[in-house]
Structures are given as structure tokens and as C-alpha cells.
C-alpha positions, 0 to 999 in steps of 0.5 A: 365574831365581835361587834363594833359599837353599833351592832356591826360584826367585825374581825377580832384580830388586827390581820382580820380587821386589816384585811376588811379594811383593805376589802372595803377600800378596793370595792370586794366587799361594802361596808354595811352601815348599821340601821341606827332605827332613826328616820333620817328625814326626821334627823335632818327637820331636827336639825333645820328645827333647833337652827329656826328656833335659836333665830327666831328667840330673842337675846333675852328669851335665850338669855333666860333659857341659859341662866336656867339651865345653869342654875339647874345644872350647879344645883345638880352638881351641888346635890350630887356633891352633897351626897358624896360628902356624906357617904365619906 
């Protein structure tokens, strides 16, 4: 049998799937959500914690946050534009 993206077994042909979705939506059977191995508590503190901080940072802090991930991501590009160009 098939699995989804996450490990989740699933029909193969399009009956099949019909058939479970169908299943699921009247009750028969539970849709088992794949155990991703994340702490959901930790997930939602992540979450509440990047929103702190992105407060809690001046304009010019993230201002300079920002200018230097721009420059690092252009140089990235730059290389890997470079090494393209030398392949060819």
C-alpha cells in the first residue's frame, strides 16, 4: 500500500481513496494523524517566541538583521551563478 507524504498509508487507486475519504467523513474510520515526532507544546512556545522577539527588536536591529541576510543571500546567489557559468 502506498504512503502519503508523511508516512500515512493510503489506497492506491482513485476508488480506494474515494472510498476513505468517504469512510472518514461519515465517522467509519478516524483519520490517524501522522506522529511528525515534534513536541506540540514546544511548536506553539516557538511560535509565541519568534512574535516576542520581532516586538521586542528595534527598527534599526531589524534593519540590520535584514541588510544582512540580503547580502548573504545575493552573495549565495552570486556564487552559485558563478559556478554555473563555469561549468558551461
Amino acid at each position: 500500500m502506498p504512503k502519503g507524504p508523511k508516512g500515512e498509508k493510503r489506497p492506491a487507486d482513485a476508488i480506494g481513496a474515494a472510498v476513505m475519504v468517504a469512510k472518514i467523513a461519515t465517522g467509519e474510520i478516524e483519520d490517524e494523524a501522522p506522529n511528525d515526532g515534534k513536541n506540540k507544546a514546544a511548536q506553539e512556545l516557538g511560535r509565541k517566541g519568534g512574535k516576542a522577539r520581532a516586538e521586542k527588536l528595534s527598527k534599526k536591529r531589524r534593519t540590520e538583521i535584514a541588510k544582512r541576510a540580503a547580502k548573504t543571500r545575493w552573495a549565495t546567489q552570486a556564487q552559485q551563478a558563478k559556478k554555473e557559468h563555469q561549468e558551461t
